[in-house]
Structure formats: C-alpha cells, structure tokens
PASEBA-1860 file (N, C-alpha, C; in nm, 3 decimals):
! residues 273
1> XXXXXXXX> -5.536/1.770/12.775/-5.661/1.767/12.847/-5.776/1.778/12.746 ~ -5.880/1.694/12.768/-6.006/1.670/12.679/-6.084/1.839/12.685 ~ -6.127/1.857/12.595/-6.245/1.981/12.648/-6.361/2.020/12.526 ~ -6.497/2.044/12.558/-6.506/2.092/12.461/-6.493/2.251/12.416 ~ -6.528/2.280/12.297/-6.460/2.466/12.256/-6.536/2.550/12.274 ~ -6.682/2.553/12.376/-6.728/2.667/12.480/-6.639/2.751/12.526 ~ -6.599/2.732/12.635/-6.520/2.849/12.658/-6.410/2.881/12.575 ~ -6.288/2.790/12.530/-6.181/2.785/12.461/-6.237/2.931/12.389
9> XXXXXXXX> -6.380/2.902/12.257/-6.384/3.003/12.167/-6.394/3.079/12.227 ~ -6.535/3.153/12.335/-6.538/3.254/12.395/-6.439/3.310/12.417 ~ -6.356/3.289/12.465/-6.227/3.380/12.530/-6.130/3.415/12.403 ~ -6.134/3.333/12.298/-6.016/3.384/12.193/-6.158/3.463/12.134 ~ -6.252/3.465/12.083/-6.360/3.607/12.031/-6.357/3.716/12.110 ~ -6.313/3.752/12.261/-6.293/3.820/12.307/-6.123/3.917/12.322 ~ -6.040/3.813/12.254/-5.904/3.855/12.281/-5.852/3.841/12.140 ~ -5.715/3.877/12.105/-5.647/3.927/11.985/-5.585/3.761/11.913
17> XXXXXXXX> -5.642/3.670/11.954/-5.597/3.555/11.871/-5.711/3.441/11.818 ~ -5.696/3.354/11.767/-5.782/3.270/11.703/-5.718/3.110/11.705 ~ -5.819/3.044/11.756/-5.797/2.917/11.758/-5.786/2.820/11.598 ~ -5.699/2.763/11.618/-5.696/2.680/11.515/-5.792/2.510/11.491 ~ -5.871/2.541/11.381/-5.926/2.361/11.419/-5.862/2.292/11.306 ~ -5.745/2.200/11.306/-5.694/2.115/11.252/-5.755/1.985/11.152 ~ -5.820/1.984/11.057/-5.818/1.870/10.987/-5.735/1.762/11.027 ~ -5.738/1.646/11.088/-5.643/1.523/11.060/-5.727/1.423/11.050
25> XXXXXXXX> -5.632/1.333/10.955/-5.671/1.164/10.933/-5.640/1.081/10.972 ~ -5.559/1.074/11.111/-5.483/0.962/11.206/-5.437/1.009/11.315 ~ -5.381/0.909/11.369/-5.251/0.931/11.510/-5.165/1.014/11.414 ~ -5.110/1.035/11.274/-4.956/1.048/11.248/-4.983/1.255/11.236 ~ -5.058/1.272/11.217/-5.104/1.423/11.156/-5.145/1.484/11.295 ~ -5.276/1.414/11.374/-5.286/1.461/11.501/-5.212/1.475/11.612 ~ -5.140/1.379/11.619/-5.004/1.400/11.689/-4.895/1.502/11.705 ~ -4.842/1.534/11.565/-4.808/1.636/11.524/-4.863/1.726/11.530
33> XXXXXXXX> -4.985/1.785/11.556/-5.029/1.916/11.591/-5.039/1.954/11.697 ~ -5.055/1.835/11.803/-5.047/1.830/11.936/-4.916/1.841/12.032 ~ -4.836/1.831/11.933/-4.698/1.820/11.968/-4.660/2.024/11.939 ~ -4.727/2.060/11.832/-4.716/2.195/11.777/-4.756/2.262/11.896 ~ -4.913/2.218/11.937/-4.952/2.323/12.019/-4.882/2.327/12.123 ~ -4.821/2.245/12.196/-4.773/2.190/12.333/-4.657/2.299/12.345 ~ -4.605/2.239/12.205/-4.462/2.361/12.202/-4.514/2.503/12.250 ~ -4.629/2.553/12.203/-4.662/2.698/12.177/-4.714/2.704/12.323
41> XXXXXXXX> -4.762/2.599/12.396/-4.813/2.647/12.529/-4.969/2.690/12.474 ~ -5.045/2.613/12.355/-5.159/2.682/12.300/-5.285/2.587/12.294 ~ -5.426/2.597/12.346/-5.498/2.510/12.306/-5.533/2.472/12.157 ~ -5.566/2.399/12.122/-5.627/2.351/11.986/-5.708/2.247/11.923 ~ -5.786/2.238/11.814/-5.898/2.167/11.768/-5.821/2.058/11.677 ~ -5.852/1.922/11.713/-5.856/1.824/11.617/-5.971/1.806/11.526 ~ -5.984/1.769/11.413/-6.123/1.762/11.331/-6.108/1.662/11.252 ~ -6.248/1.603/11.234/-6.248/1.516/11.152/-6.343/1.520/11.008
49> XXXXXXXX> -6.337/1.549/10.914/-6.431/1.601/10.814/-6.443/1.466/10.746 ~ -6.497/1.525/10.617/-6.575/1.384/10.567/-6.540/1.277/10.481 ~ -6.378/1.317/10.391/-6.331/1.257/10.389/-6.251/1.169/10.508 ~ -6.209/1.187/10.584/-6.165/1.116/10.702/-6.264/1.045/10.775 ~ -6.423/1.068/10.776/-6.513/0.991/10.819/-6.549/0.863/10.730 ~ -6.506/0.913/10.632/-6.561/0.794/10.518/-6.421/0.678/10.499 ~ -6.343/0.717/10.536/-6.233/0.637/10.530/-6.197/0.542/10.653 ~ -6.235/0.637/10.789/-6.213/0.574/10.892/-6.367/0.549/10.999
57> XXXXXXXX> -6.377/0.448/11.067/-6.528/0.452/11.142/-6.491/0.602/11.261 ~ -6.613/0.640/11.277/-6.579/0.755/11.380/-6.495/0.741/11.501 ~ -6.607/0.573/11.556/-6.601/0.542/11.680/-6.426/0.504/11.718 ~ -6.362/0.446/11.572/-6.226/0.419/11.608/-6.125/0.571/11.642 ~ -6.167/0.687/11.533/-6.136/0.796/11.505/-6.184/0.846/11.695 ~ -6.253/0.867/11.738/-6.257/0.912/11.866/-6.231/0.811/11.980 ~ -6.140/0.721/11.969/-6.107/0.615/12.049/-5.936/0.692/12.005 ~ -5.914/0.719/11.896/-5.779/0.741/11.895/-5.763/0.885/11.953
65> XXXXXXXX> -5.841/0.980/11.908/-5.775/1.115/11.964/-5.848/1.201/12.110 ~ -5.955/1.113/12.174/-5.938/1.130/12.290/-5.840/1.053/12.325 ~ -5.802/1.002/12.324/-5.685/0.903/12.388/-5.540/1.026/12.418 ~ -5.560/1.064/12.276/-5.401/1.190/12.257/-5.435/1.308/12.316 ~ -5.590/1.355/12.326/-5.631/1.478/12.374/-5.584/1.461/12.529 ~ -5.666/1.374/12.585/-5.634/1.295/12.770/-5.458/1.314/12.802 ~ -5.388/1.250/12.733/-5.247/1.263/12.772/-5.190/1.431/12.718 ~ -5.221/1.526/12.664/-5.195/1.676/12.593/-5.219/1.718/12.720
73> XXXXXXXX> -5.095/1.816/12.724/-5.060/1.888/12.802/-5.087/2.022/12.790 ~ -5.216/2.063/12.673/-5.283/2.149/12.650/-5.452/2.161/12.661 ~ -5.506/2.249/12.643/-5.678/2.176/12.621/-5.632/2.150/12.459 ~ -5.710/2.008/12.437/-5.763/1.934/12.331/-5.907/1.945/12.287 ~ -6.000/2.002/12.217/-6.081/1.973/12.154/-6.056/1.880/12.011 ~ -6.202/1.777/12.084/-6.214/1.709/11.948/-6.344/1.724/11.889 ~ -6.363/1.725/11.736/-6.458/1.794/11.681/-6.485/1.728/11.548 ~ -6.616/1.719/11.551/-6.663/1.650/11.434/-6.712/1.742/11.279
81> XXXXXXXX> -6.637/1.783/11.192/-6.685/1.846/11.100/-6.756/1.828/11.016 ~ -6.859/1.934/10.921/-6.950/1.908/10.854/-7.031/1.799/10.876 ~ -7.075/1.761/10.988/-7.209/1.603/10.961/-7.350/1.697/10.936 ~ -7.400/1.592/10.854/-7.528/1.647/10.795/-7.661/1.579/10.856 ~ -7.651/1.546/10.955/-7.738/1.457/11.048/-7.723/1.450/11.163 ~ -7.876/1.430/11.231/-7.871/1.420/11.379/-7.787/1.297/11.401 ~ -7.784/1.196/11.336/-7.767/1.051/11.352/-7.619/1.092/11.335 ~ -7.561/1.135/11.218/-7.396/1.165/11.227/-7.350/1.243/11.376
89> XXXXXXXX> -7.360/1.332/11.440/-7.368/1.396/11.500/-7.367/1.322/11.622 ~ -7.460/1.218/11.684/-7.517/1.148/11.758/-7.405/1.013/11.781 ~ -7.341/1.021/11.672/-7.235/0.890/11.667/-7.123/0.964/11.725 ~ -7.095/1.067/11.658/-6.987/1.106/11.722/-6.948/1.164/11.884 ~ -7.083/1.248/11.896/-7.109/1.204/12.044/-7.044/1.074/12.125 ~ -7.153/0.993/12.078/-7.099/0.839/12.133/-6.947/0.764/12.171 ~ -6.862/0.857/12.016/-6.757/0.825/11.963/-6.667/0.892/12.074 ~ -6.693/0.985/12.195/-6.621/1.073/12.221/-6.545/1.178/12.194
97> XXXXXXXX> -6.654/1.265/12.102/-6.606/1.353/12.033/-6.705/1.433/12.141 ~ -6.593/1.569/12.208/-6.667/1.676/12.210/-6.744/1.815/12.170 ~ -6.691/1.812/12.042/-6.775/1.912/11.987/-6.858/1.852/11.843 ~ -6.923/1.931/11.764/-7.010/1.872/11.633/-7.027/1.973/11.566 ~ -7.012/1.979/11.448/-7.096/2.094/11.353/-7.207/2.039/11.272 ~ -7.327/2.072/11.288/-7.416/2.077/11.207/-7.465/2.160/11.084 ~ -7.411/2.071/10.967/-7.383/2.200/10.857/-7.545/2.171/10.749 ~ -7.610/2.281/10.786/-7.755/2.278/10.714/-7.751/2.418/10.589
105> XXXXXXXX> -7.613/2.411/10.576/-7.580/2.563/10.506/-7.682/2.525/10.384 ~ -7.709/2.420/10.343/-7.763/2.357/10.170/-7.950/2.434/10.211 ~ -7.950/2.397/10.301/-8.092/2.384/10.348/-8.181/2.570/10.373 ~ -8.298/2.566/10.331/-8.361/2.682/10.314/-8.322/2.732/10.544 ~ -8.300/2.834/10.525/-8.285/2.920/10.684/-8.374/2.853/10.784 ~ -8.530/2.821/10.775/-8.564/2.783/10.864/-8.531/2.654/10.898 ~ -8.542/2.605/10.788/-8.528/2.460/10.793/-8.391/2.378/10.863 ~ -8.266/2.460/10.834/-8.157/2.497/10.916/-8.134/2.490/11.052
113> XXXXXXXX> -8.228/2.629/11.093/-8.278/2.671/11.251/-8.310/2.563/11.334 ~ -8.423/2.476/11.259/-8.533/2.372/11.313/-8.415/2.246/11.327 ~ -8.343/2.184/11.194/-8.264/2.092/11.236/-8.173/2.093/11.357 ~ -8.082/2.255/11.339/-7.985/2.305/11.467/-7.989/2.280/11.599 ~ -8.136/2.305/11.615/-8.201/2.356/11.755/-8.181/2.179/11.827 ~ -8.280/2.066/11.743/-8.242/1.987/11.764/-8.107/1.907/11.793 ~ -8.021/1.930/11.707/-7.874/1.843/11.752/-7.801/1.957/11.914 ~ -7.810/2.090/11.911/-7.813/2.175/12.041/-7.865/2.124/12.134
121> XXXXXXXX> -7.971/2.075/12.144/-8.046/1.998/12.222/-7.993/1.886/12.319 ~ -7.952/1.794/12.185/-7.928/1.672/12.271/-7.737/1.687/12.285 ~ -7.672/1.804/12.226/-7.505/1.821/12.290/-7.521/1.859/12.386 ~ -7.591/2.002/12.395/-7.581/2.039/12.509/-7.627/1.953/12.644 ~ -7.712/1.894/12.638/-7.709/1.782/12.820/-7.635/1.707/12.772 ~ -7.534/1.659/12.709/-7.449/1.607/12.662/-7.289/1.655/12.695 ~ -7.309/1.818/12.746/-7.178/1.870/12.752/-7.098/1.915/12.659 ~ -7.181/1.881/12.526/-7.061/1.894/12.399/-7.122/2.038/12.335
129> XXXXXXXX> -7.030/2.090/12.267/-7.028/2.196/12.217/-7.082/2.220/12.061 ~ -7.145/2.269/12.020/-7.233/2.285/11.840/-7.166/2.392/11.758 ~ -7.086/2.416/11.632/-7.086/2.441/11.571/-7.175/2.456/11.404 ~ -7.204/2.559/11.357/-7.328/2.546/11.297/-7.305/2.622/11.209 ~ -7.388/2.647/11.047/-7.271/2.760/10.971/-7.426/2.798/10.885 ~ -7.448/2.889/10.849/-7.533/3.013/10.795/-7.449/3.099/10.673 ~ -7.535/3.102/10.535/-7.490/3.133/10.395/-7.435/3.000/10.403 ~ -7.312/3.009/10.284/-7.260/2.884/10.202/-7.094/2.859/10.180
137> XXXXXXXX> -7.056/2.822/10.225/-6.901/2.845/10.223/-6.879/2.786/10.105 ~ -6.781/2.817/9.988/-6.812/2.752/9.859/-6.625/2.673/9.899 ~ -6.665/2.600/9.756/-6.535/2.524/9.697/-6.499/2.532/9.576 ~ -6.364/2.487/9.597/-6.321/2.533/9.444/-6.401/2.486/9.310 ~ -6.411/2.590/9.204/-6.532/2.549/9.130/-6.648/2.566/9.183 ~ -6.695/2.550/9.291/-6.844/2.556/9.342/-6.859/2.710/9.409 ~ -6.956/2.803/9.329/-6.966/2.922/9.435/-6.998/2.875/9.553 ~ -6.955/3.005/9.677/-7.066/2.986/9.770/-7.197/3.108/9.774
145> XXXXXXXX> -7.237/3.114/9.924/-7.318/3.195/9.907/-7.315/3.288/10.040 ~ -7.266/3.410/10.021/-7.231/3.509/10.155/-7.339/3.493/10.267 ~ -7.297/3.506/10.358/-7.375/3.525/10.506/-7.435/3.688/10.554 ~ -7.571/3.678/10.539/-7.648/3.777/10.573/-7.660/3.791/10.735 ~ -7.637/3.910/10.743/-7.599/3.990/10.921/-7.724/3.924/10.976 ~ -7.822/3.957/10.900/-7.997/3.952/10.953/-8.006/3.816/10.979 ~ -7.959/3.721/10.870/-7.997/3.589/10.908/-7.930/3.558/11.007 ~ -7.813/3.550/11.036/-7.663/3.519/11.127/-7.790/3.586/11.246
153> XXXXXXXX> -7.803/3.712/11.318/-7.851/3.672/11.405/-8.007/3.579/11.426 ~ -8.081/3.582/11.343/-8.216/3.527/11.396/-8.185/3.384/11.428 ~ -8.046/3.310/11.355/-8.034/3.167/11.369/-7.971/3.169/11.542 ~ -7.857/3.236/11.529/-7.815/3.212/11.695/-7.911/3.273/11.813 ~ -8.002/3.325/11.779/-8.112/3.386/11.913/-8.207/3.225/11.905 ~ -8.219/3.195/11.803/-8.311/3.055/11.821/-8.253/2.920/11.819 ~ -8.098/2.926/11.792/-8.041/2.786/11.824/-7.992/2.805/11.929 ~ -7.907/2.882/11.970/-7.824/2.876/12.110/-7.693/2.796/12.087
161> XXXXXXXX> -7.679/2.812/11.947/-7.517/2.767/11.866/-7.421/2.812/11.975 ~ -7.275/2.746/11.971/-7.142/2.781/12.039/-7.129/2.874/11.913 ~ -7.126/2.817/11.816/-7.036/2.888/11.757/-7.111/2.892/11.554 ~ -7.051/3.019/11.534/-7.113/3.001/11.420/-7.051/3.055/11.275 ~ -7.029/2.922/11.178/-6.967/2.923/11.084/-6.979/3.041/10.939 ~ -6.930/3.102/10.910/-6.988/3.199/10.804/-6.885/3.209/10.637 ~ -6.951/3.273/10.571/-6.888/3.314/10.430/-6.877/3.447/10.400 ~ -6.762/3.467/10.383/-6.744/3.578/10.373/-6.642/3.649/10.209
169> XXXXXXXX> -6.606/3.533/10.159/-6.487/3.509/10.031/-6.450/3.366/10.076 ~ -6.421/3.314/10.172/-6.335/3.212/10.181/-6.397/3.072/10.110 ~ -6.298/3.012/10.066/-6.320/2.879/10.005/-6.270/2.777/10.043 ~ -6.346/2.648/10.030/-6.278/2.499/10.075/-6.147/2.506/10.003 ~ -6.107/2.426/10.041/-6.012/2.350/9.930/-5.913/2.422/9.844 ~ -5.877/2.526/9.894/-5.752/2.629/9.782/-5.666/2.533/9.785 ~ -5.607/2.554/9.674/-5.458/2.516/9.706/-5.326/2.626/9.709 ~ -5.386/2.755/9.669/-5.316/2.840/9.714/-5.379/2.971/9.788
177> XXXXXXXX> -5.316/3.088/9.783/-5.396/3.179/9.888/-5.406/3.274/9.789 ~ -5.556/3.280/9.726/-5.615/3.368/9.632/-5.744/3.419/9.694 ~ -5.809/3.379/9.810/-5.971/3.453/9.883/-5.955/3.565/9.897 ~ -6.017/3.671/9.875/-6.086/3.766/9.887/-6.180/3.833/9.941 ~ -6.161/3.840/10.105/-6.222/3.863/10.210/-6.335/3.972/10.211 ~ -6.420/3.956/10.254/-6.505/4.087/10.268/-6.542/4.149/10.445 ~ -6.386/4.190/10.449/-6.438/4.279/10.544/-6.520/4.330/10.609 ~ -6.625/4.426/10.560/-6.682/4.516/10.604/-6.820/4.412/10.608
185> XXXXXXXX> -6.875/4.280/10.539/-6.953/4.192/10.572/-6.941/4.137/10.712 ~ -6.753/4.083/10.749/-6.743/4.020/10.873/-6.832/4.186/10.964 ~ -6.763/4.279/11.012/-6.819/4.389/11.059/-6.929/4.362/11.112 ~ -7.044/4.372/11.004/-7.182/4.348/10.980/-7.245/4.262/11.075 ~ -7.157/4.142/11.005/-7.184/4.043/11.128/-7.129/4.037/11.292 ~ -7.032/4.104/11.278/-6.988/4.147/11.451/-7.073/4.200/11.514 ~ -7.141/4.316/11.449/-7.206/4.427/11.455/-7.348/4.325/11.522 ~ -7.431/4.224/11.449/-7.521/4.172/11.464/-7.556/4.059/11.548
193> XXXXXXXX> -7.386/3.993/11.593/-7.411/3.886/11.687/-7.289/3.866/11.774 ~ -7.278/3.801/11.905/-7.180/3.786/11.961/-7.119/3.668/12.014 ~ -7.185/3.544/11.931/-7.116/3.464/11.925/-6.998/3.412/11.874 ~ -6.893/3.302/11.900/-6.775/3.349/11.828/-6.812/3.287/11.661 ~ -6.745/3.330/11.610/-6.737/3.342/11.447/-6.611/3.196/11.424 ~ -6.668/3.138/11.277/-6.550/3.016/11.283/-6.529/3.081/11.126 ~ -6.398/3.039/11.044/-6.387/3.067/10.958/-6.341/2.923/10.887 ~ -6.372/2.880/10.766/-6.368/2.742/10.730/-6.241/2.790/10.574
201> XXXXXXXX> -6.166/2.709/10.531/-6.121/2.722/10.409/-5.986/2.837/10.413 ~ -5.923/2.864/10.553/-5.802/2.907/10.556/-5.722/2.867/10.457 ~ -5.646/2.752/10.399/-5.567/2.794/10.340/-5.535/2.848/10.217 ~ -5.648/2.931/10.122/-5.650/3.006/10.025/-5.672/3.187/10.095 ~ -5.676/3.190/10.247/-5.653/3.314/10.280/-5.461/3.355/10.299 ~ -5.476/3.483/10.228/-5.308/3.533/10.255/-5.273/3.553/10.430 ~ -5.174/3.525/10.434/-5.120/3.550/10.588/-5.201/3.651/10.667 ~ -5.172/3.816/10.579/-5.173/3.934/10.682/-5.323/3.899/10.721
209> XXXXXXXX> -5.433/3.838/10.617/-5.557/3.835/10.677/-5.615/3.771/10.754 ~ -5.539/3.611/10.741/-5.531/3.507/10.876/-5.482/3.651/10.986 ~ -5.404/3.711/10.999/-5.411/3.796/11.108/-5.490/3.875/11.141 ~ -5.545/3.925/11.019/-5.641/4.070/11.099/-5.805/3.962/11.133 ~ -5.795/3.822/11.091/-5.937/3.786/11.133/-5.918/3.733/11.243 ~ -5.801/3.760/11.332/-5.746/3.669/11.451/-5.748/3.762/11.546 ~ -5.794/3.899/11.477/-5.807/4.019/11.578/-5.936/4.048/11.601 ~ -6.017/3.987/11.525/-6.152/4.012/11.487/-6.261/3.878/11.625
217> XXXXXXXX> -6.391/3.918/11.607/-6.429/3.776/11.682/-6.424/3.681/11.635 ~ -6.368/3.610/11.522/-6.346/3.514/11.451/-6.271/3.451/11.551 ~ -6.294/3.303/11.608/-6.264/3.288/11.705/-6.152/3.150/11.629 ~ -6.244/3.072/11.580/-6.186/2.954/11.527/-6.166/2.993/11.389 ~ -6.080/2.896/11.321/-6.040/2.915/11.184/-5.973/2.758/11.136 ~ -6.038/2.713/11.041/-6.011/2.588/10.976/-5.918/2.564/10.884 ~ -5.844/2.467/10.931/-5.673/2.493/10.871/-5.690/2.276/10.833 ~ -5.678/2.277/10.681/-5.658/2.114/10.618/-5.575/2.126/10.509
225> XXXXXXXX> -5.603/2.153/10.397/-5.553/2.121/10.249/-5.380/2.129/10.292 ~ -5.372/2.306/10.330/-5.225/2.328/10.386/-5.123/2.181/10.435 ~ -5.171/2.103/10.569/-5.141/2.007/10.621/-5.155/1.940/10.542 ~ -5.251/1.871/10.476/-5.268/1.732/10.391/-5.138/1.748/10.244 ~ -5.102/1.898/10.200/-5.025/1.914/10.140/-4.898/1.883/10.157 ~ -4.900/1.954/10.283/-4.743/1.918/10.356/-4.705/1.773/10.353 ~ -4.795/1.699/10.424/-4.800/1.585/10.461/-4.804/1.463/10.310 ~ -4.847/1.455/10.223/-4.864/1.372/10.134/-4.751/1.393/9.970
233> XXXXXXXX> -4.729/1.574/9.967/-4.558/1.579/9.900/-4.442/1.527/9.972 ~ -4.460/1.536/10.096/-4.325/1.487/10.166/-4.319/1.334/10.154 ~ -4.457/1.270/10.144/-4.452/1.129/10.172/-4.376/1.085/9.993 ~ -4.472/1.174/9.933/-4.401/1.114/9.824/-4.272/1.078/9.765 ~ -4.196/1.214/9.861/-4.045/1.279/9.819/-3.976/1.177/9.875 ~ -4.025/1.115/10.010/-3.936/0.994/10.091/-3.964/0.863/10.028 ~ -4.064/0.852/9.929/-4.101/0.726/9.864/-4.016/0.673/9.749 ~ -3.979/0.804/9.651/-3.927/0.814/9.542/-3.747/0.824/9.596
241> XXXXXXXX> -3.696/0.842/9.716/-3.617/0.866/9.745/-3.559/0.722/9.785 ~ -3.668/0.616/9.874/-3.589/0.477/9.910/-3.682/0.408/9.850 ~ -3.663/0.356/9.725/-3.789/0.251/9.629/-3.719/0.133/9.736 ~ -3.598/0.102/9.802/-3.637/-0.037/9.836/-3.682/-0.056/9.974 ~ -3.762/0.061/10.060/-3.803/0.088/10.135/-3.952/0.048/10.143 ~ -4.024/-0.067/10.184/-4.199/-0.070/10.162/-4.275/-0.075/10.331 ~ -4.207/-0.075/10.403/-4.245/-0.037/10.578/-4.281/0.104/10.548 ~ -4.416/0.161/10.551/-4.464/0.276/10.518/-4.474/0.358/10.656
249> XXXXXXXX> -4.457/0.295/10.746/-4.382/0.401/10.892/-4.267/0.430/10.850 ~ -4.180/0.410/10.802/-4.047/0.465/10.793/-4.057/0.598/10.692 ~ -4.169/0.533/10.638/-4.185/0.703/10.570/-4.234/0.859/10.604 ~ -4.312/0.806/10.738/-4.392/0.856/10.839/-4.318/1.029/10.905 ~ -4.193/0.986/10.957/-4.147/1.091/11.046/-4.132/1.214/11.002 ~ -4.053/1.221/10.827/-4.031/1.341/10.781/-4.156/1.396/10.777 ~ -4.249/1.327/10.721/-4.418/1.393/10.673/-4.449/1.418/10.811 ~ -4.398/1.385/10.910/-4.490/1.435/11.034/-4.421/1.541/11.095
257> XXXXXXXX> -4.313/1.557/11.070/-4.220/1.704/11.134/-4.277/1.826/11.045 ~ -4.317/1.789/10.907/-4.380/1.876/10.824/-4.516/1.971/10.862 ~ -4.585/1.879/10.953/-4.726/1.860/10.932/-4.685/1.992/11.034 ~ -4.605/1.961/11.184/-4.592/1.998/11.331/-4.557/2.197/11.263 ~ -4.435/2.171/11.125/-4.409/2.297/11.094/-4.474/2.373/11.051 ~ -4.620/2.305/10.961/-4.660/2.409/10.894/-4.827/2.461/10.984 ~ -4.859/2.329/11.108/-4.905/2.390/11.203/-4.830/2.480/11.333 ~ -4.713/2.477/11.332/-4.666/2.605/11.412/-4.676/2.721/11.322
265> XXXXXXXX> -4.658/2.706/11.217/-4.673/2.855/11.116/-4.824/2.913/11.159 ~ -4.867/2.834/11.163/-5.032/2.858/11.150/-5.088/2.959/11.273 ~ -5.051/2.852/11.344/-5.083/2.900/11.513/-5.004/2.998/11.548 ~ -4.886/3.063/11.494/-4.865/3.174/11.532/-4.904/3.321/11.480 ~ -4.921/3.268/11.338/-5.026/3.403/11.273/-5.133/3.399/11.323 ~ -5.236/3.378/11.399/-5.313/3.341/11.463/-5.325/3.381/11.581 ~ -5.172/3.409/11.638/-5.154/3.493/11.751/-5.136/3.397/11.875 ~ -5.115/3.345/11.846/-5.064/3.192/11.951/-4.901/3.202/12.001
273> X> -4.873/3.145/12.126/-4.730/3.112/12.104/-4.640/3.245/12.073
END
C-alpha cells in the first residue's frame, strides 16, 4: 500500500522501534526490501538519492516503485532523498513520489527555514510528506557539522517539517561501523522538539546503537552503502564464477536474496518483526 511517512513516523517516534528508509536503484534492490518487510509484517521507506537520480529519470524511478508500493502488502513509502530544489522536489512530486527531503543543511539557518517553508507548502496540499535536515551530516573525508537543540527547534516551529534530519556523529558513506554517537546531543534535541528525528548514514553505526536510537524518537534511519555492498560483491562473486554467462539477470537473484538478508538484519535491530 502507497503512503506517505506522516503518520508511519509519528507512531514509530512514539514507540520502541524505527523505521527503515532504504536506498535503492531499481526493481532488483526495491523489491527485495519489500519482500523483507512483508516477511516482517513491517512498513518501510524506499529512497532514491542522488546517485540513483542521476542515473535514472525520476519520473521512470516513481513509475516503477509506486507500482511495487500499490501491490505491497505493507505501507510503502516512497521518498525522494537529498533534492536541493524546489524544482527537484516538484518533479518528484509529479513522479509519484510521496514523500521529499529538502536538504538546505549547506545553506546559512535562515535561509534553510525560508527555502523549507516553501517546498512544505506546496507537499503539503499535495498530501506528501517533507523531510528536512538542520547542522550537517558529514561524509567520509568531509566533516560534518552537529545539530544545535536551539536551531532544531526554531526551524520546525516555522517550517511545519514531518520530519527532521540531524547530526549527531553519524556519517554518509561508512563502509564500516566506526560513528561515534553523541548521545546526550540526541537528548538535547528530544528535549527541544517533538518531531520525529531521521538519522542518515546508518551503516557506520554499531548494532547496539542502531538499537538504543530505535528506542529513542529517532523515528527513521537511513540504511544504503550496507545494501549497495551486499548487492554489488555478490554480483561480482556470480560474475567471476560463470565468465560464460553475459544475460546479466541471471546474475540478479543471488545479489537480490542478499540485499532481502541484510535488510531483514536491519529491520529487526530496529525493532521490527
């Protein structure tokens, strides 16, 4: 079932688990997570970030996974990550995407606020749901820049965000689980706002803390590199395994049972299932 992640988040920021929003780049990855959640009896987020926007047009990208969300026998959110524009944002809309993040993290606070308010604007009579992120979530090599309690609320009293993205240690792009959470910052921010909390750059967080932020209002939590890992060693392992094999679906199934396993891992530390 299509939906956007209004209520979905609300209710996991209020209760002991955390939604997962999935990175994928096709039918073969989204599928497989959909197939994960189904098993678990669990809703969950498809996403599309910016490598996957730049590779694929949106409009095809939300022609394919509402299509898989509609037939899921779970709620499906689909969700557009990081766009840096009303106009990105506005496509994906179009595209049948129900949710959007508007990421103005680069941009001085007000200036942020002022863009936000706008893309809120036109989702909300739209039905779709805004994700929005305050401080700097860094990447590997690239610091970020922590999320201030004070700012976190003045942005959600004047955007009217679903949901709102923060930094706290976590990083894009780990390839292993070395972040270094700051606790007593998330707190801060509990303490200061009550919208749900998204966490971006899971897979350089260790397990037990994917759990204790699944207890926390951290509602959503962004789960890619993990999957794209799974998914692109296995392809290789089945490549190097039949060289006289060049039908690149046949290579497909193992990498996709992968993808389904290492999103059931996910979703159950998470408190799912």
């Amino acid at each position: 079932m299509l939906v956007n992640f209004k209520e979905m988040l609300q209710k996991a920021a209020e209760s002991d688990y955390a939604i997962p929003g999935f990175n994928v780049f096709g039918y073969e990855d989204a599928i497989a997570v959909i197939e994960a959640a189904e098993e678990l009896n669990a809703p969950v987020i498809l996403m599309s970030n910016r490598d996957s926007v730049a590779h694929m047009p949106v409009d095809v990208m939300g022609a394919i996974y509402t299509k898989l969300a509609e037939q899921a026998k779970v709620p499906v959110c689909i969700h557009l990550d990081h766009s840096e524009s009303f106009e990105e944002a506005a496509r994906a809309i179009k595209a049948g995407y129900t949710s959007v993040m508007y990421d103005g993290s680069k941009l001085p606070l007000d200036e942020n606020i002022k863009n936000t308010k706008e893309i809120v604007k036109m989702a909300h009579a739209l039905g779709v749901s805004v994700e929005a992120e305050v401080g700097a979530v860094g990447y590997v090599g690239i610091k970020g820049v922590e999320t201030e309690p004070s700012d976190a609320k003045k942005f959600v009293k004047e955007t009217d965000v679903d949901a709102l993205a923060i930094s706290i240690g976590n990083v894009h792009k780990m390839e292993f689980q070395g972040a270094e959470l700051d606790f007593d910052r998330l707190n801060k921010i509990e303490d200061a706002i009550k919208t749900p909390l998204v966490i971006h750059g899971s897979t350089g967080i260790v397990d037990e803390d994917l759990a204790k932020l699944s207890k926390s209002r951290v509602a959503k939590i962004n789960i890619g590199t993990v999957l794209r890992m799974g998914f692109g060693n296995t392809l290789r392992d089945e490549m190097n395994k039949h060289p006289e094999q060049f039908d690149r679906i046949k290579f497909f199934p193992k990498a996709m049972q992968v993808v389904k396993e290492k999103a059931l891992e996910k979703m159950k530390l998470l408190g799912l299932g």
